[in-house]
Each structure stands twice: as structure tokens, then as C-alpha cells.
C-alpha positions as CSV (number, residue, x, y, z in Angstrom):
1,X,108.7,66.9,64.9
2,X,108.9,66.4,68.6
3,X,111.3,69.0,69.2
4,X,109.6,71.6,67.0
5,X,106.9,71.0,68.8
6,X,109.1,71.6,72.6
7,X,109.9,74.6,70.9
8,X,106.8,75.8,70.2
9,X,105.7,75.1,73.7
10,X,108.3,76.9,75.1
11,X,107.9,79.8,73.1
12,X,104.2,79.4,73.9
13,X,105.0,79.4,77.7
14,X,107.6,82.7,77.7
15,X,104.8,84.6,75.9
16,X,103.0,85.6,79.2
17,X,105.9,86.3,80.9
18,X,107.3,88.3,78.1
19,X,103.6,90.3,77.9
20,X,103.7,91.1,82.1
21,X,107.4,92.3,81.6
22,X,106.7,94.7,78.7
23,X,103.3,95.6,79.3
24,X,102.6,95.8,83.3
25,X,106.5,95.8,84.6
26,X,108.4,98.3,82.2
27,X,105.0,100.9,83.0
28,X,105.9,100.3,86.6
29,X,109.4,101.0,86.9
30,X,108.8,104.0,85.0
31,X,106.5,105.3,87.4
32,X,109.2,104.3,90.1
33,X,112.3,106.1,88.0
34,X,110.2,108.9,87.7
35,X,109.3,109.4,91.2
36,X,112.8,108.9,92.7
37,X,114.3,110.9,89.4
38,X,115.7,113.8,92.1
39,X,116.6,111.9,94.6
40,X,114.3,110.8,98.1
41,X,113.9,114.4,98.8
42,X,110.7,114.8,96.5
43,X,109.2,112.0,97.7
44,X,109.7,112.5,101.3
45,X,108.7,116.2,100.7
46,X,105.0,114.9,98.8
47,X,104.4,112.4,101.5
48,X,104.9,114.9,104.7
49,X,102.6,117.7,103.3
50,X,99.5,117.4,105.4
51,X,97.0,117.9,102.3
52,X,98.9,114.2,100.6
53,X,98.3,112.5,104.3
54,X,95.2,113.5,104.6
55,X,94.2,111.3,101.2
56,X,96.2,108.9,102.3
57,X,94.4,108.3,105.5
58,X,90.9,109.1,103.7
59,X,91.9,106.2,101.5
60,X,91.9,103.7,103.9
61,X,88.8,105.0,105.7
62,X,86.3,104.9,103.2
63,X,88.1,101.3,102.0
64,X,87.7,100.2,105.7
65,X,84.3,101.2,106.2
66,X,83.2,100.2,102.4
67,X,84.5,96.5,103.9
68,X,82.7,96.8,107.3
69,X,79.4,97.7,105.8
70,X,80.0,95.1,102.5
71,X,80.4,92.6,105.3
72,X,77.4,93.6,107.4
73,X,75.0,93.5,104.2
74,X,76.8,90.4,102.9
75,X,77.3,87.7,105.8
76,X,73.8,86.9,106.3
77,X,72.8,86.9,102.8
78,X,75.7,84.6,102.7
79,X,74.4,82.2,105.6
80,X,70.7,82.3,103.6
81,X,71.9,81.2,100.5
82,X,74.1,78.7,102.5
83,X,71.8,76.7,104.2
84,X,68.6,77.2,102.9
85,X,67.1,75.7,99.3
86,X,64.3,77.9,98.3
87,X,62.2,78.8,95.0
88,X,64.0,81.5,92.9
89,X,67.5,81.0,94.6
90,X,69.3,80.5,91.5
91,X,67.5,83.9,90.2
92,X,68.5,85.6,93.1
93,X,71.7,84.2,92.7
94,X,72.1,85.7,89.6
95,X,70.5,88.6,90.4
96,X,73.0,89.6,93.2
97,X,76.1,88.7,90.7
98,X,75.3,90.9,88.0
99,X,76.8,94.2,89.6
100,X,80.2,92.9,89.9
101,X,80.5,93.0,85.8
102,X,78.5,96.2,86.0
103,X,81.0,99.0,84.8
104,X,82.1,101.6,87.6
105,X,80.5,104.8,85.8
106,X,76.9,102.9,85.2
107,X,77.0,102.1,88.8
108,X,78.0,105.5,89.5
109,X,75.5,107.3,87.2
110,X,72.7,104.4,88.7
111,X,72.4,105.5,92.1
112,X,72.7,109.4,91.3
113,X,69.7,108.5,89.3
114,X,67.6,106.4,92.2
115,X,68.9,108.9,95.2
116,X,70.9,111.7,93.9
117,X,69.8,115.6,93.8
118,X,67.9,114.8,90.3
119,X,67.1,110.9,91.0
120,X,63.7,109.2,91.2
121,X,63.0,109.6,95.2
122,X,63.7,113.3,95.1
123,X,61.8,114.3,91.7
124,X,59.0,112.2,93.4
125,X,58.5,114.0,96.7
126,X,58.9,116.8,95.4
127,X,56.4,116.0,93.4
128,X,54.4,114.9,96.7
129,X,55.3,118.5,98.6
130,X,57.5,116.8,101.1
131,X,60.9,117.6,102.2
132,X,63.9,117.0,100.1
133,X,66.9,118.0,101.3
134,X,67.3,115.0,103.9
135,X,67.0,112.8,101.4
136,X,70.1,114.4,99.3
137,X,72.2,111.7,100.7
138,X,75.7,112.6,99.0
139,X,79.3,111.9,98.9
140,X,80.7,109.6,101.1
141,X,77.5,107.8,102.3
142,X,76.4,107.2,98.5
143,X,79.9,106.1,97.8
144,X,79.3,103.4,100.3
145,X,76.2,102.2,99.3
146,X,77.8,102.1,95.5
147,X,80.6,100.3,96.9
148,X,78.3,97.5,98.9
149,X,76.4,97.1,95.5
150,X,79.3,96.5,93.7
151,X,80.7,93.7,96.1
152,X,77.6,92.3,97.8
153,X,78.4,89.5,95.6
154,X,82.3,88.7,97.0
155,X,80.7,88.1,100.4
156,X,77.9,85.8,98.4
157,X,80.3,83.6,96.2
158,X,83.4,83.4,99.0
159,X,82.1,83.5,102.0
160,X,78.2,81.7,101.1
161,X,79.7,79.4,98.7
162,X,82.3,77.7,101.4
163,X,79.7,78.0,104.4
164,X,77.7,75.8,101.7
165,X,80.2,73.2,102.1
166,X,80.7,72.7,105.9
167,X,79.3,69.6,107.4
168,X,76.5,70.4,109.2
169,X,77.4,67.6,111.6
170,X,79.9,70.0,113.4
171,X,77.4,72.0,114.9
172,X,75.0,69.5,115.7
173,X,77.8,67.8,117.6
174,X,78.2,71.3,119.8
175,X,74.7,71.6,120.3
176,X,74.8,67.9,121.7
177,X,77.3,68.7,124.4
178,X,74.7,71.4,125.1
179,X,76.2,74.9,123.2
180,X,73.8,77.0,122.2
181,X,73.5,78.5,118.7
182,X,75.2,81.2,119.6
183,X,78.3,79.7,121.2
184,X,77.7,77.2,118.6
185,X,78.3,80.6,116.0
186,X,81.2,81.7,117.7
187,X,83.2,78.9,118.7
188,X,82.7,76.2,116.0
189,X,81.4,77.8,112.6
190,X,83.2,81.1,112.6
191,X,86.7,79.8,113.4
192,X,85.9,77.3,110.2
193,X,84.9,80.9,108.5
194,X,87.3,82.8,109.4
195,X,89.6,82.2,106.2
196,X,87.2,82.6,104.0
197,X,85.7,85.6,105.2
198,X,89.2,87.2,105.7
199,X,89.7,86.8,102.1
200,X,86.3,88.0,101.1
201,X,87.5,91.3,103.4
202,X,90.9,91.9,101.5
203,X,89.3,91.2,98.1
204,X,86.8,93.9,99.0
205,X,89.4,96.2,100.6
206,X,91.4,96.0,97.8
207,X,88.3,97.4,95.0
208,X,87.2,100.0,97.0
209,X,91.1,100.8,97.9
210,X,91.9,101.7,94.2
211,X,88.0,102.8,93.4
212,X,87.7,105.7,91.0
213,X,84.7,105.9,89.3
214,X,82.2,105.7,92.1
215,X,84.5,108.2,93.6
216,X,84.5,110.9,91.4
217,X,81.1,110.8,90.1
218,X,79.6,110.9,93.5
219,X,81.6,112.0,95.8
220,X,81.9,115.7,94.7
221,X,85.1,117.3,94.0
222,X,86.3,117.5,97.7
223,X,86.5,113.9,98.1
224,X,89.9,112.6,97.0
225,X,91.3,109.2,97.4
226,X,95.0,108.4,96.0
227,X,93.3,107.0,92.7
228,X,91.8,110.5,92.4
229,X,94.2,112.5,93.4
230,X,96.4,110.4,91.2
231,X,94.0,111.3,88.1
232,X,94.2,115.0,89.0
233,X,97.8,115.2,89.7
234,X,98.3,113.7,85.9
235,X,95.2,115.0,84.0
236,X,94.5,118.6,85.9
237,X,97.7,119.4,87.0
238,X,100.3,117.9,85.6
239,X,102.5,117.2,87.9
240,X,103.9,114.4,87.1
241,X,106.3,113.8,89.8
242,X,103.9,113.7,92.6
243,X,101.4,111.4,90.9
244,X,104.4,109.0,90.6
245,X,105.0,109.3,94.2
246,X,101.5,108.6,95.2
247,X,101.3,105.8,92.3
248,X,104.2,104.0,94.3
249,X,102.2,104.3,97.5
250,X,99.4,102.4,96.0
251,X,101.3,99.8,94.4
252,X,103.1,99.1,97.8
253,X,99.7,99.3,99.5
254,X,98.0,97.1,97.0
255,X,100.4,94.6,97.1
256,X,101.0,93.9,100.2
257,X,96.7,93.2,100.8
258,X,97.5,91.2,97.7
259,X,99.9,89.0,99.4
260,X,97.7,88.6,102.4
261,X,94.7,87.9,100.3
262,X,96.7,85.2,98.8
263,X,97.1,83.3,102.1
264,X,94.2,83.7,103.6
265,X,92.7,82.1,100.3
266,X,95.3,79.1,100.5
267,X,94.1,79.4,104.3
268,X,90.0,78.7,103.0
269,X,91.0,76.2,101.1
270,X,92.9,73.9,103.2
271,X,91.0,70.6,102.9
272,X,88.6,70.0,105.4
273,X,85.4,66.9,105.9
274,X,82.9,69.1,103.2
275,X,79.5,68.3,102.3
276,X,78.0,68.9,98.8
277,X,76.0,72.2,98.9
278,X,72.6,69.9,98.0
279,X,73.3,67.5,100.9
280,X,73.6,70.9,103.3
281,X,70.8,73.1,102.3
282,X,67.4,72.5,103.9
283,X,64.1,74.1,102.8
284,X,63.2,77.2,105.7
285,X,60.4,77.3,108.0
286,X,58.9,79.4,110.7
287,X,61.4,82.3,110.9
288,X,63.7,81.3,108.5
289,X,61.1,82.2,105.9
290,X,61.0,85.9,107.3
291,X,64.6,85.7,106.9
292,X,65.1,84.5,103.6
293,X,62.1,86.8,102.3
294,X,64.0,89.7,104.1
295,X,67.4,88.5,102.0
296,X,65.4,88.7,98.7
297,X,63.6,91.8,99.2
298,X,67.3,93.4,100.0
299,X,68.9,92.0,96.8
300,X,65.8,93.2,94.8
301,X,66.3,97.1,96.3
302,X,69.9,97.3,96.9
303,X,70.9,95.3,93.8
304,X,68.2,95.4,91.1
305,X,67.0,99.0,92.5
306,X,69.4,101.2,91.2
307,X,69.6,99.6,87.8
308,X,66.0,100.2,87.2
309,X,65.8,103.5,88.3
310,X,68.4,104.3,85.9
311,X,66.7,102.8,83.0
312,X,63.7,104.9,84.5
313,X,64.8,108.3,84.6
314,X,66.3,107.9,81.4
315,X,63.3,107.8,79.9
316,X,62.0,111.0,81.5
317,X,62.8,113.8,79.4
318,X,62.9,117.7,80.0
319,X,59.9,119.0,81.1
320,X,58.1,120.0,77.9
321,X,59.4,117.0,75.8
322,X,56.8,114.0,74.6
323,X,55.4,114.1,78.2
324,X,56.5,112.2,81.6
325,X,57.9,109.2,79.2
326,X,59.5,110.0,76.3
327,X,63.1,108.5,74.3
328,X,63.9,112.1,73.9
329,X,67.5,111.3,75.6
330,X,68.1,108.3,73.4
331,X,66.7,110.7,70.1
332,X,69.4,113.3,71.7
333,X,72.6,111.2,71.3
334,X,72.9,111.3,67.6
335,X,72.5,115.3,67.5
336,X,75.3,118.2,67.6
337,X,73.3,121.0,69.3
338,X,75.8,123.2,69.8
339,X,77.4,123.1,66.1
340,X,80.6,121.9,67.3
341,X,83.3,121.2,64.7
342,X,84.9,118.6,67.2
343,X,81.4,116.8,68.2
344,X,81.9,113.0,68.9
345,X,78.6,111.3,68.4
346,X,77.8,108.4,71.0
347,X,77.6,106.3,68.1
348,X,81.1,106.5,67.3
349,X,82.1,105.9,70.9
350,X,80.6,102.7,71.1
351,X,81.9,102.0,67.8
352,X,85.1,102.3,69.8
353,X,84.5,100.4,72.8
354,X,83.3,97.2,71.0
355,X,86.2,97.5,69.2
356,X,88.9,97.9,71.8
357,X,87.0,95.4,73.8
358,X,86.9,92.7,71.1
359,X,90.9,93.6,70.3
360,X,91.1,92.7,74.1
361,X,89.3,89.4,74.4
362,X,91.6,88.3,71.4
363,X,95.2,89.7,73.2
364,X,93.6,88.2,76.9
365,X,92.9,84.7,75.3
366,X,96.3,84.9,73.2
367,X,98.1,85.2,76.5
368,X,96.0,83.9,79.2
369,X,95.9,80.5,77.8
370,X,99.3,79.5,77.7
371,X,99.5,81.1,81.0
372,X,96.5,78.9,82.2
373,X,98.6,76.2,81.1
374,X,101.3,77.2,82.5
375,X,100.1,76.9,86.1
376,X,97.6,74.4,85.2
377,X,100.6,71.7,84.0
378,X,102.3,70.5,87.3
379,X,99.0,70.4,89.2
380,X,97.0,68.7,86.6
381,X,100.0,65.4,86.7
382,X,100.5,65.9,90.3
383,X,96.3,65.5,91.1
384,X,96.1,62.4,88.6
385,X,98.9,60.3,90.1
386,X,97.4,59.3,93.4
387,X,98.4,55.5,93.6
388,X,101.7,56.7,92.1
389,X,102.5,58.4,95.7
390,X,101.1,56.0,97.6
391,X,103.4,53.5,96.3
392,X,106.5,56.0,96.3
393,X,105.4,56.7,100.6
394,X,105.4,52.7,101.4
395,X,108.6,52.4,99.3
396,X,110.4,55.4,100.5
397,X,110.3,57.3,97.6
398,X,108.4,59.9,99.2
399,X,110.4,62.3,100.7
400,X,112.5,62.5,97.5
401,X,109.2,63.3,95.4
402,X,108.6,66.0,97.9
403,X,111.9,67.8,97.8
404,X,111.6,67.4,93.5
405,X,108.2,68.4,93.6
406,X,108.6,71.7,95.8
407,X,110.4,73.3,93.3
408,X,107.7,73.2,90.6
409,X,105.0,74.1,93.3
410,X,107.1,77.2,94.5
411,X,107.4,78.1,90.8
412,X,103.7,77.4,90.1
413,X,102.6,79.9,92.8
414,X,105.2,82.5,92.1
415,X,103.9,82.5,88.7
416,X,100.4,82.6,89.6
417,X,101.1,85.5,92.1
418,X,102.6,87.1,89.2
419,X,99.2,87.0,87.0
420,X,97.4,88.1,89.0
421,X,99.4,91.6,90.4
422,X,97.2,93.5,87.7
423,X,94.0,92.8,89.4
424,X,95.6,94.5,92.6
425,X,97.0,97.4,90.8
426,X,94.8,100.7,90.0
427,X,93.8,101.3,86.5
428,X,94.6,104.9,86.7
429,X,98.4,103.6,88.2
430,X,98.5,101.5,84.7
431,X,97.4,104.5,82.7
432,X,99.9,107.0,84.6
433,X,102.5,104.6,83.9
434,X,101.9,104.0,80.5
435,X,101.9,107.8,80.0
436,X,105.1,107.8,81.3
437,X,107.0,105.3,79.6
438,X,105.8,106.2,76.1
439,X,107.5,109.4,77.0
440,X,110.9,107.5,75.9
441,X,112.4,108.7,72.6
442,X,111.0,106.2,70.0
443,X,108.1,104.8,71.7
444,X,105.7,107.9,71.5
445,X,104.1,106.9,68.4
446,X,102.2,104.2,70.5
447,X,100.2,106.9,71.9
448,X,98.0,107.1,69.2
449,X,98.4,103.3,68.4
450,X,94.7,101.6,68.4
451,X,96.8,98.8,70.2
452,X,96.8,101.1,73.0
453,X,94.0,100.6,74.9
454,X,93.5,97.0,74.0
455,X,96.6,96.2,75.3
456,X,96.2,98.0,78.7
457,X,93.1,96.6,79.1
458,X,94.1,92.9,78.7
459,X,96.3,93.8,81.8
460,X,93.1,94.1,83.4
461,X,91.3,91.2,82.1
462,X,94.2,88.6,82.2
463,X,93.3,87.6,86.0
464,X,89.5,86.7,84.8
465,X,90.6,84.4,82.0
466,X,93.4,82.3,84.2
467,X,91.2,82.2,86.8
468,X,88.3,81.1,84.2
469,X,90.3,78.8,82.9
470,X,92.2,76.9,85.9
471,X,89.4,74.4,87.4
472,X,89.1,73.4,83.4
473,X,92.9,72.3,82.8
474,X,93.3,70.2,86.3
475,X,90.3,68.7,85.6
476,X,91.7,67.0,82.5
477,X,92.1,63.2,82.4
478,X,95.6,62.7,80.4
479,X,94.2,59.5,79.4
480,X,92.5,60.8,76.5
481,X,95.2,62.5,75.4
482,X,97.1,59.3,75.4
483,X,94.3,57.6,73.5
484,X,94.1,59.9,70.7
485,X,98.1,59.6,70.6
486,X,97.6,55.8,70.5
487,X,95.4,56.0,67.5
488,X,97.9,58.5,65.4
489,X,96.5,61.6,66.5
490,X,99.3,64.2,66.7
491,X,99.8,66.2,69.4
492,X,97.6,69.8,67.6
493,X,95.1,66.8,66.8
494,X,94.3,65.6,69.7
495,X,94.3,68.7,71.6
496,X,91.9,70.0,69.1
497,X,89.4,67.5,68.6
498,X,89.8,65.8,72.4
499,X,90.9,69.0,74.8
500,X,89.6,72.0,73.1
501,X,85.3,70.7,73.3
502,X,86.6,70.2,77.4
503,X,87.5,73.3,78.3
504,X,85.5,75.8,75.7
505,X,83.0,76.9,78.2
506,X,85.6,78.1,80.2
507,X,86.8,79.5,77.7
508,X,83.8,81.1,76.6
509,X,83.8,82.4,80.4
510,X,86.8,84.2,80.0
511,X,86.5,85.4,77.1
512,X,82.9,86.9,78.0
513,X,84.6,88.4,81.3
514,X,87.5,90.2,79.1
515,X,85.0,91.8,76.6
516,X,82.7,93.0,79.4
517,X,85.8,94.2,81.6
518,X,86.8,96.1,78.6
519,X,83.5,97.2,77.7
520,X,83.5,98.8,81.1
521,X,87.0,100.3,81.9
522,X,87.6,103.7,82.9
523,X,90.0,105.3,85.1
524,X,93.0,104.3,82.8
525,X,91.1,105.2,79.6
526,X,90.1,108.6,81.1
527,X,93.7,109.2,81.2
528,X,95.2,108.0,77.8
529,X,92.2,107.9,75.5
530,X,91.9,110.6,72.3
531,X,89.5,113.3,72.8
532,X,88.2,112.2,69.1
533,X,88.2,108.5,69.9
534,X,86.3,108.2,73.4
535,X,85.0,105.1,74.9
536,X,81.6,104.7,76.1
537,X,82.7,105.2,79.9
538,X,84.5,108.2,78.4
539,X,81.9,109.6,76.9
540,X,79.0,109.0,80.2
541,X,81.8,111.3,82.1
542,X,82.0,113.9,79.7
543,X,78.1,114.2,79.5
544,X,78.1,114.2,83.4
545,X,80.5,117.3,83.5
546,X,78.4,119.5,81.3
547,X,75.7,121.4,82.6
548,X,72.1,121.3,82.1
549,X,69.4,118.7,82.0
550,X,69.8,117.6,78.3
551,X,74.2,116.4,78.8
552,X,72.9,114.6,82.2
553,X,69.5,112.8,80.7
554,X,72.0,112.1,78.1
555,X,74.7,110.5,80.9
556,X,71.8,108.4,81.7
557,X,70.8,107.7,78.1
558,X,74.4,106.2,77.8
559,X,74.2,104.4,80.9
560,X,71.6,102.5,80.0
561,X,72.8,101.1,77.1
562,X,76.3,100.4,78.5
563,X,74.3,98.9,80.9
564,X,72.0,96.4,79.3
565,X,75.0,95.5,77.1
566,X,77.0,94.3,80.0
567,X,74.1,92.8,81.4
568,X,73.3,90.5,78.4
569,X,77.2,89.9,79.0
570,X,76.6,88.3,82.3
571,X,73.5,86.3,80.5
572,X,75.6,84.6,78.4
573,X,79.0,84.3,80.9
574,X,76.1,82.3,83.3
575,X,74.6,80.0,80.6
576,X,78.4,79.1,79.5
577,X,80.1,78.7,83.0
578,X,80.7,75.3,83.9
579,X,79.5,74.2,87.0
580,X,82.8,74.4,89.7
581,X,84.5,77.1,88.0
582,X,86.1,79.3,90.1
583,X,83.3,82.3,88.7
């Protein structure tokens, strides 16, 4: 019995590993035999033309200023919600983290509806007989606002939510010896910060590095960034070769910021003297309350404004249709106009996403929990064995725990390294590759597999359920475990009935964060989806790319749904998540 069960566990603990090597490596070194396939003298040749520099160094400007203007927005919001307690923080809270599960193409499609060419502020002064056209704000402007809504909340939960934790007595002990608040700022708090809000600046960096769907919705067609160019190089012009060479340039890109993200995080959480979050915030007064009413009103435009003029303009039809509020968009969806023999109803299209998406919570949960468990197994015995060192240090047995111990930590964060390279890789990289390595004799036929999709997708969402999952496992005691053992449980017993109630919201969490991550993905489905089986994402862009105002109220239409879907997502991901996850 014992060791069918070792070999269950060890079969259990290779799956992961055997899902990255078939699924995310064997797509990557396709790309990479493809792009060296005549030698370095294609390579060379794509990376020295001017036009492939020139997206290259666009790249990193629009991710660099994207950053610098994330940061700007989200540092003092983060210092509000730091070190003040106010009424409606926790709705504000929750408020400002519902655009990170918000799909790219809704938040795309949102802020062409509140300040695009057709979006509420210019229908309404036109409507007032004033100027227009200054208000037009397009490409890469919009792109950054879209990119500060969609990681306002980084700054919030990385930076805020370890500012929450300094001790407060550090700063009263400069302004003792007589600093002021501002040398008090720069020489005692934002040294502490610095970590934190270094990582908070990769993490950012590295989403609006590999954006694509804020990009090509709003940033018109002369805007390209290597995940566009990428996309058009594959999709438009098919050429291959040079989307492989400017896939690899990501991926090295990508993963070096991943690397440094990695230490600086370590760097934040080095233990230091913290306070809990209660014990640190105080209630505001005198200017602190035009501070924290400024915050709020922010979060309520920048965050909540977009999604509601988005489910406002979809509910203003044509002009001659049911008047200035009408469901004529929404009536629109389920009818083929044009008499097309290859018309895709919406219907069917979110037929197909909830499917894919619950195909991919399954596959993310089948493989992300043994790979939780995985990481979570030498950490969990190492943080309940305190007294165990303490006796091995007097009796000097320490230095040989260390030097058997670092071997399991070096493999614990290799592994975890290795989980979570998907999140730094581009979806349209994933979809190119995948392309590409079904191009092998005997493995097209997965083309038109439904596993497709799912499985790309779980790529994607593996990150969010070891991450969701993590605080959960080294939080367990072992000593229940060894109860339940002592009163004849087996091993599948006990971990049903005593581990599994522990760490279900957590796994609720991830499960909630795969579906909606599938719910939402785009770039890689753009690329390998069916035109007969589109997703809703899919479907939004195809609407957007048709002319007239029926395809684009219908965009919005789409939009809308996708997005109160997701949203109800988030609802249930925040009523689930135990407090101290890592969400």
C-alpha cells in the first residue's frame, strides 16, 4: 500500500513537469528551430532592418512610459490605502482590482466607448456644439491610459499592501532627530520601498511589454509593438521566419525582467519588524481627507468610468432605433443580416468560450495542484520545525542541516521559476509556437482538436492557481494529518476529509482565476482559433473590424456581456479568497 501510494505521488509530482515540457517548452524550441532554420544570417538580417528596430525600440517606450505613468497614478493611491482606515475602503478596494481580471478587448472596446471618435464625451459635445477634435485623444495616449487601468491595481496590492505593514515607529523615530517628512520620505520609507515598488515596476513592465489587445484596438494600424508585429507577421503575412525571429526577442526580453522581478520580490520580502495593517492605519483628518476623497474620486473615473460608459453606449442604438435607449445591439446579435452561409451567431461564441474556459479550469487544477504541492512540500516541514533547528544550532547540527537543506530550496525555486515562465511569455508567442509545432508530420490533427485551446490557455492560467494555492499548503499544520493517521485514516482519507475543507477556498480562488483568464484570452486565440468556432474575444474583434454603426454597437453589445460575466467572476473570486492569500 505504501509504495503504491509513493508511486502515485511521484507520478502525481512529474505531471507538471511533464505538461511545461510538452505544452510550453516543445512550442518554444520550435519557434527557436524555426528561426535559426537557415543559419544566423536570417536573423541577423530581420533584426538590422530599420523598420524591425524601430518596433523594437517602440516596444520598450510605450512599456516604459505605461510603467512611469502606472506608477505616478498608483503610489499615492497606494500610501492612501496604506495608512489611512476610511468608510468604503474595502469597496474601493475592490473596485480598483476588478480591471486586472477584466479581459484585454473589453478594456480595449471600454475606453473607445468613454473617449474614442464614437465614445460618450464626443457624441455629447457634439451634441452641445463644442469642439471635438481635441478631444479625439487616440493611439498611444489612449493606450496608456488603458494600460494604467489595467495595472492601477499592481501598484495597489504590491506596493500599498507592504507599505501597510511597515512600523510606523521608523518614521517617528526620524522625525524625533528632527527630519522632516520629506527627508523622512526619502531617506527612511522609500529605501524600505524600494523592493517592493521595483517589483510592482517589472510586473507592470512586463504586461504592457507583451500587450496586444489594447494595442491593436486602439492604437490604429501604424502602431506596432513586437506582439503585433508578431501577429501580423503570422496571421497577415505569413512569414513565418521573421515572426520566429522576433518571437525569440521577446522570450529573451521577457525573461530576463522575469528573473529580475524574481529578486526584487525575494528582495520585498526579506523579513523585517512589520506591523499588522489594523495596528498601522489611522482614520484621516484635515487634508488627509482631501486626499483620500481625491483617491476615491480617481478610482471611480479612471477605474469604474470606462466600464460604465461601455455598458452606456451599448445601449444607444442607431439613430432611428427605439429612441436614445434602446437593446437594439443586444436584439442585433442573434440576426444574420447579410445572409451569410458562414454567419457565426454570438450565441455560439460564448457557447465556445464557456466551454474552453471550463475545459481549462479542469486541466489548470489537474496540474497546478500537484505542482502547488510540489513547491509547497519542503517549505511547509521546513516552517513547522522551529524548535527542531534551534536544538540542531546549540548542538551543532546546524550547519549540516543547512548544506542538506539548500539543495531542496535551490530545487524549490528552480521549480517555482519554472511555473511561472508562462505568465512572462506573450500569448501570441504561445500561439505562434503552437502553430508551428503542429506543423510536424503526425501532429496536425491537433489543430482542430477542442483540446486546443484549453490546453494553451491552462499555460496561461497555471501561474494564478500555484500562486492561489501556495499561502494555503504552508499554512498546514501536519499534525492533523498525523491525527487522522493515528485514528486509521488512510492517507486519501485524511487528505480528503482533514486537508481538502483547508485549502478549498483557495482553491476556489484559482479555479475562479483560470475560468475568467480563459474567459478573456485573446492574442493566442486570434491566431489558432476556427473561423466557425470563435471565442467571445474573437468575435468583439471581428465586429470591430467591420464597418458601420450596427458591427461596432454590436462590439459593444459583446463587450458588455463579456464584461459583466467576468465581473461576477471577480465577485465570487473575492467572497472565496482567504484572507493572506497571495491575490
Amino acid at each position: 500500500m505504501r509504495a503504491g501510494l509513493l508511486v502515485v505521488g511521484r507520478l502525481l509530482a512529474a505531471l507538471p513537469l511533464l505538461y511545461l515540457a510538452l505544452c510550453f517548452f516543445y512550442p518554444l524550441l520550435a519557434i527557436l528551430r524555426l528561426s535559426f532554420a537557415g543559419g544566423y544570417a536570417g536573423p541577423l538580417r530581420a533584426l538590422g532592418a530599420p523598420y524591425y528596430l524601430g518596433v523594437v525600440g517602440f516596444t520598450f517606450v510605450q512599456a516604459t512610459l505605461s510603467t512611469l505613468l502606472t506608477l505616478a497614478v498608483g503610489l499615492p493611491g497606494a500610501y492612501i490605502f496604506a495608512r489611512y482606515s476610511f468608510p468604503g475602503k474595502g469597496l474601493l478596494q475592490a473596485v480598483a482590482g476588478v480591471p486586472f481580471v477584466m479581459p484585454t478587448v473589453v478594456v480595449a472596446v471600454a475606453f473607445g466607448a468613454l473617449l474614442g471618435p464614437r465614445g460618450l464625451l464626443s457624441q455629447a459635445l457634439a451634441a452641445a456644439g463644442l469642439p471635438v477634435a481635441p478631444l479625439r485623444v487616440g493611439g498611444l495616449w489612449l493606450v496608456l491610459l488603458a494600460h494604467v487601468f489595467y495595472n492601477y491595481t499592481v501598484v495597489l496590492r504590491l506596493v500599498g499592501g507592504f507599505w501597510a505593514s511597515l512600523d510606523p515607529r521608523l518614521e517617528q523615530a526620524a522625525a524625533m532627530l528632527g527630519a522632516s517628512r520629506v527627508r523622512t520620505l526619502l531617506h527612511v520609507t522609500l529605501p524600505l520601498l524600494l523592493p517592493a515598488v521595483g517589483a510592482a515596476a517589472l510586473l507592470i513592465f512586463i504586461f504592457t511589454f507583451t500587450s496586444f489587445g489594447v494595442i491593436v484596438i486602439l492604437g490604429g494600424p501604424r502602431m506596432a509593438t513586437l506582439e503585433v508585429e508578431i501577429y501580423r507577421q503570422t496571421a497577415q503575412l505569413l512569414r513565418l521566419d521573421v515572426a520566429a525571429t522576433l518571437a525569440m526577442v521577446q522570450i529573451v526580453c521577457t525573461l530576463l525582467l522575469s528573473l529580475a522581478y524574481t529578486r526584487l520580490a525575494a528582495r520585498s520580502a526579506i523579513p523585517l519588524e512589520l506591523q499588522p495593517r489594523s495596528a498601522v492605519a489611522r482614520r484621516p483628518r484635515g487634508v488627509a481627507r482631501l486626499l483620500v476623497g481625491a483617491n476615491a474620486l480617481l478610482i471611480l473615473l479612471l477605474l469604474g468610468g470606462p466600464l460604465l460608459a461601455l455598458a452606456l453606449r451599448s445601449l444607444i442604438g442607431p439613430p432611428g432605433e427605439g429612441g436614445p435607449l434602446t437593446l437594439a445591439y443586444y436584439t442585433a446579435l442573434g440576426e444574420n443580416r447579410t445572409g451569410s452561409a458562414f454567419f457565426v451567431p454570438p450565441t455560439a461564441a460564448l457557447a465556445n468560450s464557456l466551454r474552453i474556459a471550463s475545459t481549462t479550469m479542469v486541466i489548470a487544477l489537474l496540474v497546478g495542484v500537484p505542482a502547488a504541492y510540489l513547491l509547497a512540500a519542503p517549505g511547509s516541514q521546513q516552517a513547522h520545525a522551529p524548535e527542531q533547528q534551534s536544538w540542531n544550532s546549540h548542538n551543532g547540527q546546524g550547519g549540516r542541516d543547512r548544506r542538506r537543506s539548500a539543495w531542496p530550496m535551490a530545487r524549490v525555486a528552480v521549480l517555482d521559476a519554472l511555473f511561472m515562465l508562462p505568465l512572462g511569455t506573450s500569448a501570441a508567442t504561445l500561439g505562434l509556437g503552437y502553430l508551428v509545432a503542429l506543423s510536424t508530420p503526425g501532429l496536425g490533427w491537433l489543430r482542430t482538436s477542442p483540446w486546443l485551446l484549453p490546453l494553451l490557455h491552462s499555460l496561461v492560467a497555471l501561474p494564478f492557481v500555484v500562486r492561489a494555492l501556495l499561502p494555503a499548503l504552508r499554512a498546514r499544520s501536519p499534525r492533523q494529518r498525523e491525527a487522522a493517521a493515528m485514528l486509521g485514516a488512510t492517507p486519501l482519507q485524511a487528505w480528503l476529509r482533514v486537508e481538502l475543507p483547508q485549502i478549498a477556498p483557495a482553491l476556489a480562488v484559482g479555479a475562479i482565476f483560470a475560468f475568467t483568464v480563459s474567459l478573456g484570452e485573446f492574442g493566442a486565440t486570434l491566431l489558432l482559433t476556427r473561423p466557425d468556432q470563435p471565442t467571445l474575444p474573437v468575435m468583439i474583434f471581428r465586429f470591430l473590424g467591420q464597418p458601420g454603426a450596427l458591427n461596432y454597437g454590436q462590439a459593444l453589445a459583446l463587450s458588455t456581456i463579456l464584461m459583466l460575466t467576468t465581473a461576477l467572476g471577480f465577485v465570487l473570486l473575492e467572497r472565496v479568497r482567504p484572507p493572506g492569500g497571495e491575490f
